[in-house]
Structure formats: structure tokens, C-alpha cells
N, CA, C and O atoms as CSV, one atom per row, in Angstrom:
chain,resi,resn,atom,element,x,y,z
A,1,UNK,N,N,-20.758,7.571,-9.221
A,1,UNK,CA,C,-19.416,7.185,-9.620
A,1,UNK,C,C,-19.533,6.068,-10.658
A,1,UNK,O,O,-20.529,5.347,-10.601
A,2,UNK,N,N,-18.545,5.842,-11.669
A,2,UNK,CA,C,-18.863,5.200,-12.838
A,2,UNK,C,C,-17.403,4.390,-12.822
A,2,UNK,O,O,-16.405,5.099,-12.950
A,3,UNK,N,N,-17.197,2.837,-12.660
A,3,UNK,CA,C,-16.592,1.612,-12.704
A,3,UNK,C,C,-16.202,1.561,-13.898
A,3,UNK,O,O,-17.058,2.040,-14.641
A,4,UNK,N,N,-15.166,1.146,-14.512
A,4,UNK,CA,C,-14.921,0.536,-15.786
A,4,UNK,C,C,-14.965,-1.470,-15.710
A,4,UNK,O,O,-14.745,-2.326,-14.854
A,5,UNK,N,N,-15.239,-1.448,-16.657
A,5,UNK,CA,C,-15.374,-3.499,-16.480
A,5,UNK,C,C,-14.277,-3.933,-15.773
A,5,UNK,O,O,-14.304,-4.619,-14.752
A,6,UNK,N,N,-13.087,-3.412,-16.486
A,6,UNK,CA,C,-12.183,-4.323,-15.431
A,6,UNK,C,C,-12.217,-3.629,-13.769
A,6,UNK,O,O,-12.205,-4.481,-12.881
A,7,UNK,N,N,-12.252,-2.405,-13.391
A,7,UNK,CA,C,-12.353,-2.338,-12.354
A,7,UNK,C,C,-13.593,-3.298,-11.316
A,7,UNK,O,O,-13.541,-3.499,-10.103
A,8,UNK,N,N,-14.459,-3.673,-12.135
A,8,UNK,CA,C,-15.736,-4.456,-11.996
A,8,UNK,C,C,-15.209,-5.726,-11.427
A,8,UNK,O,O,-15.472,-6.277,-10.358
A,9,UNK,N,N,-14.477,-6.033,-12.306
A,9,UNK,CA,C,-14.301,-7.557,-12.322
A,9,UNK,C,C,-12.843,-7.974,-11.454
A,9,UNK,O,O,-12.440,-9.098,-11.157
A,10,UNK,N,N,-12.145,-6.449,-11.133
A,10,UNK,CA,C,-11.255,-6.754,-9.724
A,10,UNK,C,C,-12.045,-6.638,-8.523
A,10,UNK,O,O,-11.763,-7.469,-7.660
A,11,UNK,N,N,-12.931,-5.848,-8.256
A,11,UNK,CA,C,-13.221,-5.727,-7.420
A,11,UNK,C,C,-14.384,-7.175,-6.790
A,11,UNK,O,O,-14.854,-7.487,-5.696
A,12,UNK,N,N,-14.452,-7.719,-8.179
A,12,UNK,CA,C,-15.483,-9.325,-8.033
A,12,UNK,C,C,-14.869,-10.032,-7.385
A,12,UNK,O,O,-15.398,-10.627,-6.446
A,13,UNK,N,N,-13.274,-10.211,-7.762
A,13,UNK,CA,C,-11.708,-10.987,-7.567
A,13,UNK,C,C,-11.815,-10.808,-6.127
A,13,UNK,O,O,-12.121,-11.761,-5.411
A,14,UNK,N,N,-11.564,-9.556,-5.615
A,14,UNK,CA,C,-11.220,-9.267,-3.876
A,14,UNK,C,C,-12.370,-9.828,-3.518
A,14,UNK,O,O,-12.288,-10.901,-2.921
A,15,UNK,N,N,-13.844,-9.200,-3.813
A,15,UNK,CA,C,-14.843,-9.865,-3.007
A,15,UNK,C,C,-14.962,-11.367,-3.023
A,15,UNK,O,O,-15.315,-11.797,-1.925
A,16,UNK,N,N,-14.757,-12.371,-4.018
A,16,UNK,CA,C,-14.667,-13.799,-3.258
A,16,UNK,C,C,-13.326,-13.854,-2.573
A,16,UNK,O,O,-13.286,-14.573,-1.575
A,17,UNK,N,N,-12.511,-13.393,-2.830
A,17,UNK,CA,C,-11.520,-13.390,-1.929
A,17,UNK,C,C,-11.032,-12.759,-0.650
A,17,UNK,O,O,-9.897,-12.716,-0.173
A,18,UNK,N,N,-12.639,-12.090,-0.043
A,18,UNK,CA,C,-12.127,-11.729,1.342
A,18,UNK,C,C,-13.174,-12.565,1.966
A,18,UNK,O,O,-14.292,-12.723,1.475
A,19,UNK,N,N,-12.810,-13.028,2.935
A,19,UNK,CA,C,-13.326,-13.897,3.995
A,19,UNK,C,C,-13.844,-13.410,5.750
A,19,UNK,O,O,-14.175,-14.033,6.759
A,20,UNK,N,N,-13.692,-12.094,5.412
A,20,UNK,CA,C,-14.322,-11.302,6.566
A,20,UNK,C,C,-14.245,-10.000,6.413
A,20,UNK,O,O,-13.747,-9.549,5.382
A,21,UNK,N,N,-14.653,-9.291,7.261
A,21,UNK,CA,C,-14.268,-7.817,7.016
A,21,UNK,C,C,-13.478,-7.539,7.602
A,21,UNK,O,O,-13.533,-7.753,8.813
A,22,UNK,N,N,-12.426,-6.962,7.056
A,22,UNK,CA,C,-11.087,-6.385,7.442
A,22,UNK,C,C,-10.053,-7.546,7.172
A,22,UNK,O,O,-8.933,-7.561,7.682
A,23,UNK,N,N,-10.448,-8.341,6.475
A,23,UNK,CA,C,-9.508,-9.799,5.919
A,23,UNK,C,C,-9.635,-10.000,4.744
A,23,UNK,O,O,-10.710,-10.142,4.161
A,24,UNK,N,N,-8.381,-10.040,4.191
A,24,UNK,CA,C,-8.973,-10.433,2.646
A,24,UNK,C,C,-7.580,-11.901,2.364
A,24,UNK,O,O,-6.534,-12.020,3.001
A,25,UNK,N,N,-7.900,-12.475,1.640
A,25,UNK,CA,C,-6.447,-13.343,1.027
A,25,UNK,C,C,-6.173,-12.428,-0.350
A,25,UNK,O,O,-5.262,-12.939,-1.002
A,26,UNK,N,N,-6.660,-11.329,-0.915
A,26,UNK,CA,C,-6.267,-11.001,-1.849
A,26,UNK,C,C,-5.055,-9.477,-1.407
A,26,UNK,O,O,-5.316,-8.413,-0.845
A,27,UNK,N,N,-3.579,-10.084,-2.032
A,27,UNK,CA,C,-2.833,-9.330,-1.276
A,27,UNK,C,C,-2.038,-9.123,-2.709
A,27,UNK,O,O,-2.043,-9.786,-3.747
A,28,UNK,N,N,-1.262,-7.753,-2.259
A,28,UNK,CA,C,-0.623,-6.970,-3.678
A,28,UNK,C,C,0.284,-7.752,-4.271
A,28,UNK,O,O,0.823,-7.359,-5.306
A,29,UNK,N,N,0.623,-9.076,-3.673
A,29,UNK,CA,C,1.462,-10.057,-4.778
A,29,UNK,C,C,0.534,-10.581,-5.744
A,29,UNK,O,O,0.888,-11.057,-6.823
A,30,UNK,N,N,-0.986,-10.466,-5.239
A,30,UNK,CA,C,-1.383,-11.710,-6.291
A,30,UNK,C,C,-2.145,-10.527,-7.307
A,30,UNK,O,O,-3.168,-10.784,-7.942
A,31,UNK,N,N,-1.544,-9.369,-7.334
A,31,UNK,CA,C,-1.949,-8.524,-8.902
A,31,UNK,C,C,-1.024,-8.937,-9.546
A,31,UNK,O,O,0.049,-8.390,-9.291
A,32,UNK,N,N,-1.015,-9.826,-10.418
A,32,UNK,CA,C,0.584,-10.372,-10.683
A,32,UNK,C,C,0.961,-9.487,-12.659
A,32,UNK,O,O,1.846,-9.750,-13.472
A,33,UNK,N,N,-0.126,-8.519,-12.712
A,33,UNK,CA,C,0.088,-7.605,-13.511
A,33,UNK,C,C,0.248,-6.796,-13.515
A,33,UNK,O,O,-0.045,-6.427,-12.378
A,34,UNK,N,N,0.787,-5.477,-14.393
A,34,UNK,CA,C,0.855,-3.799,-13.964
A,34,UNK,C,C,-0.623,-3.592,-14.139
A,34,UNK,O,O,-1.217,-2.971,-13.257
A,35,UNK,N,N,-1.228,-4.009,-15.097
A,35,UNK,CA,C,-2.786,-3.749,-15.884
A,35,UNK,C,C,-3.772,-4.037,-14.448
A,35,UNK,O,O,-4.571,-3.262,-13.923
A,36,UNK,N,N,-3.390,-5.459,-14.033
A,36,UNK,CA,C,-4.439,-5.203,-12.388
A,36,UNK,C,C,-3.466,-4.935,-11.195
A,36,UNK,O,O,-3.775,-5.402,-10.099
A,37,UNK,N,N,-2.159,-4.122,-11.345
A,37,UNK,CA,C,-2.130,-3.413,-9.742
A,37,UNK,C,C,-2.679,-1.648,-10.165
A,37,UNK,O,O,-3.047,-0.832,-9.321
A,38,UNK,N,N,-2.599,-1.391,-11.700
A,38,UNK,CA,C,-2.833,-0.052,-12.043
A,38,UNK,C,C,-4.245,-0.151,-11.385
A,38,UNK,O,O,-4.487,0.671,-10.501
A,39,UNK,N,N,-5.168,-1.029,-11.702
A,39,UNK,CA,C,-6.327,-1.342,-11.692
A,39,UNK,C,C,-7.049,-1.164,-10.213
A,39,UNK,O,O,-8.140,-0.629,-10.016
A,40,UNK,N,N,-6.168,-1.744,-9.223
A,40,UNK,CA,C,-5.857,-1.933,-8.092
A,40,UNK,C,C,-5.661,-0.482,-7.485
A,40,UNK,O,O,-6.415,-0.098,-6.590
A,41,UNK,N,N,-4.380,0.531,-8.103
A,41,UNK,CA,C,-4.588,1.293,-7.420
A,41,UNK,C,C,-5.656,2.926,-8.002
A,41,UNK,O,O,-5.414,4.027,-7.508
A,42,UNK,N,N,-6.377,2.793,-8.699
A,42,UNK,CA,C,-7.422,3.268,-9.518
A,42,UNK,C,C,-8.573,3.373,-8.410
A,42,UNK,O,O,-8.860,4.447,-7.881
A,43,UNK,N,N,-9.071,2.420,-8.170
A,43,UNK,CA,C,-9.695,1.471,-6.628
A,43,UNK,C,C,-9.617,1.970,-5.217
A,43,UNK,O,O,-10.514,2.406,-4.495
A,44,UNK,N,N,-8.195,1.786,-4.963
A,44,UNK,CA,C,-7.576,2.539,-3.609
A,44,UNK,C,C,-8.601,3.911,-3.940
A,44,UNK,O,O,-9.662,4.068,-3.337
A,45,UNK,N,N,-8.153,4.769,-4.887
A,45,UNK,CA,C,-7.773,6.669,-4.774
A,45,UNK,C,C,-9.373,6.267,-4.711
A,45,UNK,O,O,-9.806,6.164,-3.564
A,46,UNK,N,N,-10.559,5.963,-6.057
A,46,UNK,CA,C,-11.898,5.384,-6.029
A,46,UNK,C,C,-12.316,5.487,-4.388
A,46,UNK,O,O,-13.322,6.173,-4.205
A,47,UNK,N,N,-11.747,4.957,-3.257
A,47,UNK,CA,C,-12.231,4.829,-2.061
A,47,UNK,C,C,-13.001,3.217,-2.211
A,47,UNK,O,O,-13.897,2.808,-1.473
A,48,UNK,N,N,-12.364,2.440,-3.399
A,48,UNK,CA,C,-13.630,1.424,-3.212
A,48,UNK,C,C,-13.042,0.410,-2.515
A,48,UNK,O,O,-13.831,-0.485,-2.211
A,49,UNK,N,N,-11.862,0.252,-2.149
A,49,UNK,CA,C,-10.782,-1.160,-1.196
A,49,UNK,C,C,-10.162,0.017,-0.465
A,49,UNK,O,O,-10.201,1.242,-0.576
A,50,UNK,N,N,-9.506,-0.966,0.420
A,50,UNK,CA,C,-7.958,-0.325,1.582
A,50,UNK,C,C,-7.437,-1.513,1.965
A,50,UNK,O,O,-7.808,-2.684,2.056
A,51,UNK,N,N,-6.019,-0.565,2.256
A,51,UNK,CA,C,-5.102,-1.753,2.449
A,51,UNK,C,C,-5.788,-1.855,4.227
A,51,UNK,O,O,-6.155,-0.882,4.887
A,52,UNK,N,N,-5.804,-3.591,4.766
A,52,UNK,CA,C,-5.922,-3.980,5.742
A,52,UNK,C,C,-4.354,-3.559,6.476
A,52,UNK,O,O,-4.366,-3.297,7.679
A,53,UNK,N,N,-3.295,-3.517,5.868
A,53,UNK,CA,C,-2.438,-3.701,6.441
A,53,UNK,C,C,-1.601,-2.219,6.581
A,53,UNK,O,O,-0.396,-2.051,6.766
A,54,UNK,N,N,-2.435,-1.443,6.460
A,54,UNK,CA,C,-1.736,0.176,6.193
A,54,UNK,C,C,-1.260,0.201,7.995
A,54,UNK,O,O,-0.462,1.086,8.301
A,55,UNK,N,N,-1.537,-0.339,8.636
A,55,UNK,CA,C,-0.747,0.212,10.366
A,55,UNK,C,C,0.204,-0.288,10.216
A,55,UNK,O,O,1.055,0.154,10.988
A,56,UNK,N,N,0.716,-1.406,9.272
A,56,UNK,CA,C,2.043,-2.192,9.889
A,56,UNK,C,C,3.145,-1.169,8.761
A,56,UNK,O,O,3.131,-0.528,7.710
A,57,UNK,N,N,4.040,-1.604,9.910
A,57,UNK,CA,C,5.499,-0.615,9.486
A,57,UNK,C,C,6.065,-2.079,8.936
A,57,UNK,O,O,5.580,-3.190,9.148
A,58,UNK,N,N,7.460,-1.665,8.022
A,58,UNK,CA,C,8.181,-2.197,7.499
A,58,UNK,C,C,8.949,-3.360,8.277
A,58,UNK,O,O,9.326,-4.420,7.778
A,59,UNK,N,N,9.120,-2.910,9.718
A,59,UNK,CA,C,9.776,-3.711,10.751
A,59,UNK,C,C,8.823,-4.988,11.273
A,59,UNK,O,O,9.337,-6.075,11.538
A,60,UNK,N,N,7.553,-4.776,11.380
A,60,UNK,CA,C,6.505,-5.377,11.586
A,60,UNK,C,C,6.611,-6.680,10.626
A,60,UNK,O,O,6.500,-7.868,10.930
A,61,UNK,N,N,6.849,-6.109,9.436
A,61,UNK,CA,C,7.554,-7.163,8.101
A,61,UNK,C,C,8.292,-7.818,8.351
A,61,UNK,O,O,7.971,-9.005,8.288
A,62,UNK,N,N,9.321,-7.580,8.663
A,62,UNK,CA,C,10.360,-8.324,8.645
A,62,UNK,C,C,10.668,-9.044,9.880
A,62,UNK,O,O,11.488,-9.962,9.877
A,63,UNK,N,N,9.872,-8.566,11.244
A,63,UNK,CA,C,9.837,-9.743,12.311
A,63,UNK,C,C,8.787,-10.987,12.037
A,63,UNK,O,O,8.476,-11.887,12.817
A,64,UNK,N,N,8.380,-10.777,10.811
A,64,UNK,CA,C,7.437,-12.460,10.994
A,64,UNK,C,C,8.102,-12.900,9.424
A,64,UNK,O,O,7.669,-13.921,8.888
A,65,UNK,N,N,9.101,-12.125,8.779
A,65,UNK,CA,C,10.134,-12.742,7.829
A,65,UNK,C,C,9.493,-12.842,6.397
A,65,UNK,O,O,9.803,-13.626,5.500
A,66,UNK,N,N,8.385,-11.722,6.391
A,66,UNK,CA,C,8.031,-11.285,5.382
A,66,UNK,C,C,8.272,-9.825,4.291
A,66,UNK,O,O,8.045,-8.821,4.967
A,67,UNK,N,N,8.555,-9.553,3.225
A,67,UNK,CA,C,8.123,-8.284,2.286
A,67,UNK,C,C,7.000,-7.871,2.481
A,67,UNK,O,O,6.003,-8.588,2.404
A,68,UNK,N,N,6.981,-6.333,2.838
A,68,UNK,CA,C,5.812,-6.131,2.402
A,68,UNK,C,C,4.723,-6.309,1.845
A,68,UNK,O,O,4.783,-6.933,0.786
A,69,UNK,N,N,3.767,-5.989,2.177
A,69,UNK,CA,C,2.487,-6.455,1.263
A,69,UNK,C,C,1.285,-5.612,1.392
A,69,UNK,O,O,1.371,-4.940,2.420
A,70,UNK,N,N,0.095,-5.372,0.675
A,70,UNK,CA,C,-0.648,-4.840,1.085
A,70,UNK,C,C,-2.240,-5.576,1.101
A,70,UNK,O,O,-2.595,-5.910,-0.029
A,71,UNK,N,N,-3.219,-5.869,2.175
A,71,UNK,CA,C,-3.782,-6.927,1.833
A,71,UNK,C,C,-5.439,-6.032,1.740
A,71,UNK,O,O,-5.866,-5.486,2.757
A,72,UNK,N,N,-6.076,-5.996,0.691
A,72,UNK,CA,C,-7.238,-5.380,-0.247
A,72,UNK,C,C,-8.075,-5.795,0.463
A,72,UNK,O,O,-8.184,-7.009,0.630
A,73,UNK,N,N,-8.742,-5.075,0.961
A,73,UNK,CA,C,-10.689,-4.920,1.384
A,73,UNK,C,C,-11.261,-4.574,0.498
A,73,UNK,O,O,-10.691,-4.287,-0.555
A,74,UNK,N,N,-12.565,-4.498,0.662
A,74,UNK,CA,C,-13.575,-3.712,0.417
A,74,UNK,C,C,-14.200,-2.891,1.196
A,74,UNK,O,O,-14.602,-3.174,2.325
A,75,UNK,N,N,-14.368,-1.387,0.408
A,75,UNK,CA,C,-15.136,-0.616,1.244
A,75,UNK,C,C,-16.657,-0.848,1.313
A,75,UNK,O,O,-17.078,-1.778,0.626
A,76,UNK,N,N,-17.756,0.026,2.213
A,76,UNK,CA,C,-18.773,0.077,1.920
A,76,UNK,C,C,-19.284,0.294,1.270
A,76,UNK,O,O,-20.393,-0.233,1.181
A,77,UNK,N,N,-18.775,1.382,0.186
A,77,UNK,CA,C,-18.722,2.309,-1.316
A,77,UNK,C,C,-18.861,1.071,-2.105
A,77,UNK,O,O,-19.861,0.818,-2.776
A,78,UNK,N,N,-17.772,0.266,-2.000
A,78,UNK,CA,C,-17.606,-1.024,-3.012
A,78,UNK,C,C,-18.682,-2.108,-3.067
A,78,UNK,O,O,-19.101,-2.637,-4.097
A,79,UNK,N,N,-18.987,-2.311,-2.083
A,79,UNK,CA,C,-20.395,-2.948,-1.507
A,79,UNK,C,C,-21.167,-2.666,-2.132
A,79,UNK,O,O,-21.893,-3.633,-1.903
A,80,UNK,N,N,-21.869,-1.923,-3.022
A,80,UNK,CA,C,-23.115,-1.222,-3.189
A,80,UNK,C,C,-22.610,-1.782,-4.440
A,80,UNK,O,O,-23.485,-2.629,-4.619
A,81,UNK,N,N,-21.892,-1.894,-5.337
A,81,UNK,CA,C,-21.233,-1.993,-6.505
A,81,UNK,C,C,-21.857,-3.704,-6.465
A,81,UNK,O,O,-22.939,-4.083,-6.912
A,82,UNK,N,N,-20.873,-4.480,-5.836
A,82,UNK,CA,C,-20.797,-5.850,-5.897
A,82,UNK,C,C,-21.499,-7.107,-4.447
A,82,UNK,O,O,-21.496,-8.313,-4.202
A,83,UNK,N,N,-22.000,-5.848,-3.862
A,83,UNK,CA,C,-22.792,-6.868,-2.675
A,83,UNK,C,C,-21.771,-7.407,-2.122
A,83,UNK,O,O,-20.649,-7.355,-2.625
A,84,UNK,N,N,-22.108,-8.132,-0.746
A,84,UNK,CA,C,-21.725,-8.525,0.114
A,84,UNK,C,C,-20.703,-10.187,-0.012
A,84,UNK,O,O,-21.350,-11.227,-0.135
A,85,UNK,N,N,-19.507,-10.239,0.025
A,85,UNK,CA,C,-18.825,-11.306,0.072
A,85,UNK,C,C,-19.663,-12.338,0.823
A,85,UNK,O,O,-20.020,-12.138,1.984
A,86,UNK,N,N,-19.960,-13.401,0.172
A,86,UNK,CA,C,-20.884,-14.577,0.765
A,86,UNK,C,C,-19.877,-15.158,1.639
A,86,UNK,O,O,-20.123,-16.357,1.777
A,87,UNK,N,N,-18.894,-14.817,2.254
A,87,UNK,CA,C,-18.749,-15.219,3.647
A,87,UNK,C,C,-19.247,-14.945,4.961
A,87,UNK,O,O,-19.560,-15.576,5.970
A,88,UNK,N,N,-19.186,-13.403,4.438
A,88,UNK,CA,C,-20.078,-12.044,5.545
A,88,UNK,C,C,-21.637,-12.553,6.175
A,88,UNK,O,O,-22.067,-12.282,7.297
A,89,UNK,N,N,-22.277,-13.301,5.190
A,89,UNK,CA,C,-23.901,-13.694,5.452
A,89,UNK,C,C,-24.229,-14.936,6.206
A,89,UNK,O,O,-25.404,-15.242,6.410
């Protein structure tokens, strides 16, 4: 499978920005462009992130008084790309 730079360099973005597996702080507000949520969801279909938060329903949202959101992992696929988030080690 063949990355383009910027997909490279989002997927650099999520990896310092997840702090465990199955946790990330990088969440679909902070693509604060069309260029990196296109980028973003390029990624998803790729198999190289998932949303952490794909179980929660809309209601789930709005009892802790939040919008939606979707919060970006990395897959194992993605791993091989950019190595292991130096929190993980």
C-alpha cells in the first residue's frame, strides 16, 4: 500500500497524539481543515486509524453534553508505516 506525504504526516499528528491504545486526544474537531479531515477520511477507508468512539450513539453525546465526535487511532496496518506511539513503550 502506498501513503501520500500528507497522509504520512497525519498519521505522525495522531501517533504523538494518542496516548494509549484505543485512546487518542486527536479527535475530528481538531482536523480543523477539509484538506486534513479529507485526509483523515482517505485513512479511515486505508484501514490505517478508527474511530475509538464508533459504539457511542448520538444519545451517549448528549448525556455528558457533548457533539459528536470521532476520536482517531491507529491501526496495526498504520504501525508498520510510523512505529509505535512513544507512549505505548
Amino acid at each position: 500500500m502506498r501513503l501520500t506525504k500528507l497522509e504520512l504526516e497525519v498519521l505522525e499528528l495522531i501517533k504523538t497524539n494518542q496516548n494509549e491504545e484505543g485512546h487518542s486526544d486527536f479527535l475530528s474537531t481538531d482536523a480543523l481543515t477539509k484538506k486534513v479531515g479529507g485526509v483523515v477520511s482517505s485513512l479511515e477507508k486505508k484501514g490505517m486509524i478508527y474511530n475509538s468512539y464508533s459504539h457511542m450513539a448520538k444519545q451517549d453525546f448528549k448525556d455528558i453534553g457533548e457533539k459528536p465526535f470521532k476520536m482517531w487511532c491507529l491501526t496495526r496496518i498504520a504501525i508498520q508505516f510510523v512505529g509505535l506511539p512513544k507512549s505505548w513503550n
